[in-house]
BAKOL-583043 format. One record per residue (C-alpha): residue number from 1; z, y, x. Coordinates in steps of 0.25 Angstrom, whole numbers, plus 5000, padded with zeros to 4 digits. Layout:
// residues N
NUM/Z/Y/X
...
//
This chain:
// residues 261
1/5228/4382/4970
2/5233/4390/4959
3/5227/4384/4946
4/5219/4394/4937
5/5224/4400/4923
6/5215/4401/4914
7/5216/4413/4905
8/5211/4414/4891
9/5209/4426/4882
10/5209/4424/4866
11/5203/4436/4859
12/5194/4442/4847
13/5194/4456/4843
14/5198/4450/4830
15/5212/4449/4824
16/5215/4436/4816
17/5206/4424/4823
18/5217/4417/4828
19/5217/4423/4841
20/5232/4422/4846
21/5234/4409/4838
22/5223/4403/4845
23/5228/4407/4859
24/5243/4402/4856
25/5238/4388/4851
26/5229/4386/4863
27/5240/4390/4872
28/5249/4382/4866
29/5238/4371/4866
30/5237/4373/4880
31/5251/4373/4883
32/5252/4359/4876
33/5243/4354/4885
34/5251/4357/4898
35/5243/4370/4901
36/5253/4383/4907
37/5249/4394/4896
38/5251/4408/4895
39/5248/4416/4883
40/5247/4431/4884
41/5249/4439/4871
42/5238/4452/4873
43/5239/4454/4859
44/5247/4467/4855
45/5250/4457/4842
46/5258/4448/4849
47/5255/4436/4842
48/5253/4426/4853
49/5266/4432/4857
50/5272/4430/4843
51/5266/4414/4842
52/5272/4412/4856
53/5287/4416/4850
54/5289/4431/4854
55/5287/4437/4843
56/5298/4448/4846
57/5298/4454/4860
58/5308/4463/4867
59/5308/4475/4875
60/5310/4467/4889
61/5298/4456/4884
62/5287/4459/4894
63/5273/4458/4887
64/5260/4460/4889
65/5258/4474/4890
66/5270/4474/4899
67/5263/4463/4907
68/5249/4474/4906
69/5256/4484/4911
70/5261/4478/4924
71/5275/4470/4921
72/5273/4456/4927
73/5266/4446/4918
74/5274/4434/4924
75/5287/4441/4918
76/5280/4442/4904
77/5278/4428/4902
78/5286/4422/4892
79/5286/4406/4887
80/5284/4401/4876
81/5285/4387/4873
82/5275/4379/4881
83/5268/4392/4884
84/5270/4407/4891
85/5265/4420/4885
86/5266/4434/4888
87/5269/4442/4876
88/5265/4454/4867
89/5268/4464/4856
90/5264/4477/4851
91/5265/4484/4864
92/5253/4479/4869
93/5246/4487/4860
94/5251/4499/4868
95/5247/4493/4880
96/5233/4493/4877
97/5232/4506/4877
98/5239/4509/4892
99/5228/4500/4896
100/5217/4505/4890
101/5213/4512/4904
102/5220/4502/4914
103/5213/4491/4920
104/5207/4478/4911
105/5215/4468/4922
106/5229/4471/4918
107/5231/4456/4911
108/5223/4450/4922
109/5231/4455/4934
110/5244/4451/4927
111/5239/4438/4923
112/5236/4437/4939
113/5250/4437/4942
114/5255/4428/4934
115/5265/4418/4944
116/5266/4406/4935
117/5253/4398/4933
118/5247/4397/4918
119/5235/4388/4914
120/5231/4397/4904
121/5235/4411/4900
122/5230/4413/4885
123/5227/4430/4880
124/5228/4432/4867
125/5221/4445/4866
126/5221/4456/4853
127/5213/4457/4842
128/5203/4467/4848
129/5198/4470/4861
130/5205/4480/4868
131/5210/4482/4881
132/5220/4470/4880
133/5208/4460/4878
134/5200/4465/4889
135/5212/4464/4896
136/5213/4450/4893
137/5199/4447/4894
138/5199/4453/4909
139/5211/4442/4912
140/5206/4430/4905
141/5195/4421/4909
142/5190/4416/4895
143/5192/4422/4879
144/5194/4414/4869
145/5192/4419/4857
146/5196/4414/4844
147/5185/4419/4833
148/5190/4417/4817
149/5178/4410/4809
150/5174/4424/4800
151/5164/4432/4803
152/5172/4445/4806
153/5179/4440/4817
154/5166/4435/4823
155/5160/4449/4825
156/5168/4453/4834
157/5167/4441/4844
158/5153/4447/4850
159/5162/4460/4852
160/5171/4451/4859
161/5163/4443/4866
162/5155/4456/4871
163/5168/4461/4876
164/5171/4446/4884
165/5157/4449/4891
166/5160/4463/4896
167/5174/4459/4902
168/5165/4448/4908
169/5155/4457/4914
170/5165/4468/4919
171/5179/4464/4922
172/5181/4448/4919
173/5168/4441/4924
174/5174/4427/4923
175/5179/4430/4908
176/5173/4420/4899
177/5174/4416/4884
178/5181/4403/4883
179/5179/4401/4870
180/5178/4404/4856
181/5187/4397/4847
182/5184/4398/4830
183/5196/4401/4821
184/5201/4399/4807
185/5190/4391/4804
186/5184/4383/4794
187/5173/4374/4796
188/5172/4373/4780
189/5169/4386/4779
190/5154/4391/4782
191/5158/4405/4788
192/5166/4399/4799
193/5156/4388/4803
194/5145/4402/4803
195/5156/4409/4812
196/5157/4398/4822
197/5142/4397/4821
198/5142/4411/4826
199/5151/4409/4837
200/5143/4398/4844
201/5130/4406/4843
202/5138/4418/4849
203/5147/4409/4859
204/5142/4394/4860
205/5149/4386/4866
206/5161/4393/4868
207/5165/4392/4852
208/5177/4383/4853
209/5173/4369/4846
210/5187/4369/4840
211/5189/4379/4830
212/5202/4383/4824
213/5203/4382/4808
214/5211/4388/4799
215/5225/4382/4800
216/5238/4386/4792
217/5246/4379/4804
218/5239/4387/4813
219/5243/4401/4805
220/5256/4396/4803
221/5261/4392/4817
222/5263/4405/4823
223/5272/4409/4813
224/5281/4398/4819
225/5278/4403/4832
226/5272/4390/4834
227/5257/4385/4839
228/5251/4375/4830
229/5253/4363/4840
230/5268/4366/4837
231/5267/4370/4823
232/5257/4360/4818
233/5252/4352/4829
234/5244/4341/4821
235/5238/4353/4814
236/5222/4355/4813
237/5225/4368/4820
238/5232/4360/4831
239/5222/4352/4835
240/5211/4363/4836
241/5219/4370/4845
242/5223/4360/4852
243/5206/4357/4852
244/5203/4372/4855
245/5213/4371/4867
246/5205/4359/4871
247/5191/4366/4871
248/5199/4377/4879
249/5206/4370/4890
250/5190/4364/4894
251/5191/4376/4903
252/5205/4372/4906
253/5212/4376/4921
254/5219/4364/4929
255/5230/4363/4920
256/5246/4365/4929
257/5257/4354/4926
258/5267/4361/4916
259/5279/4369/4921
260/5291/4373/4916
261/5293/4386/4913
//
């Protein structure tokens, strides 16, 4: 029997809480452990594209928003170290707006067709919640979403989680939040304790006990186009995403033997 991928979306409305950073090192965390990842970049911005080592793409690369519009997603995977991705650039941008009236399953029909068996596929999803997050909250089966410890990026969680509910109730009944994972944090600091108070009142349980403080080797290692195992793996920031992944992985899927690729 075909073994079950599970697919994770990591989203917030808003930009700057360590979003893509977050997805990357828990992939890559993932990876580490044996697990068959695949990342998919539905960020216009193309970050996770860029952490992952494609941070220039040709005219005969084949991207998301080829992969939206019908080309076949087992022809976009590219690899990248110990871990596949599909890529994205700018062009995305204009693919949201040819689908603004097609159907909400285009990611979750293409991720049906993939030939080669993942343990996880890992969405990293834009900054706001337009077509392309709904598109990945109709193919995943739980959001993560990574909350910066301020007080502005905290308002728009409700908005959010309002939005998760809907795509529950409507086109996704099995869609479910995985978790909420706190960023740049510091325990020192009465605002972000206040902020991850708030949280736990808002989702209970399903805060993350590991939170991710603010780490200069976890700012610096994508500039290296590294993750922070590789960059500085006895770091602090190594170890709590090494942790986080833990806390992630209780929901785990029979994990497959390696292959090569």
């Amino acid at each position: 029997m075909k073994k079950k991928t599970k697919i994770i979306a990591f989203t917030n409305q808003k930009g700057g809480v360590g979003k893509s950073t977050t997805c990357f090192n828990v992939g890559k965390a993932l990876a580490l452990d044996g697990y068959q990842c695949l990342f998919i970049d539905g960020d216009p911005q193309g970050d996770l594209s860029t952490m992952s080592g494609y941070r220039t793409l040709s005219d005969e690369d084949i991207t998301l928003y080829d992969v939206l519009h019908g080309e076949d997603i087992n022809e976009a995977i590219k690899e990248s170290g110990d871990v596949s991705i599909i890529v994205s650039d700018e062009t995305l941008s204009r693919g949201e707006l040819d689908l603004v009236n097609e159907s909400r399953t285009a990611l979750k029909d293409a991720l049906g067709k993939l030939e080669r068996h993942f343990d996880y596929v890992l969405i990293d999803c834009p900054p706001s919640l337009n077509v392309l997050t709904l598109d990945a909250l109709v193919a995943c089966d739980e959001v993560i979403i990574p909350v910066q410890a301020q007080y502005l990026p905290l308002k728009g969680v409700a908005r959010l989680k309002e939005t998760i509910e809907k795509t529950r109730s409507t086109l996704n009944p099995g869609l479910k939040i995985g978790g909420v994972v706190v960023t740049f944090y510091n325990e020192r600091r009465n605002l972000d304790v206040q902020v991850r108070e708030s949280l736990e009142t808002a989702f209970g349980a399903k805060v993350f006990e590991t939170a991710i403080s603010i780490n200069t080797k976890i700012a610096e290692a994508p500039s290296h186009g590294l993750s922070i195992f590789e960059y500085a793996p006895s770091s602090k920031g190594a170890k709590q995403y090494k942790a986080l992944t833990a806390e992630i992985v209780n929901m785990k899927p029979q994990r497959s033997k390696s292959s090569k690729r």
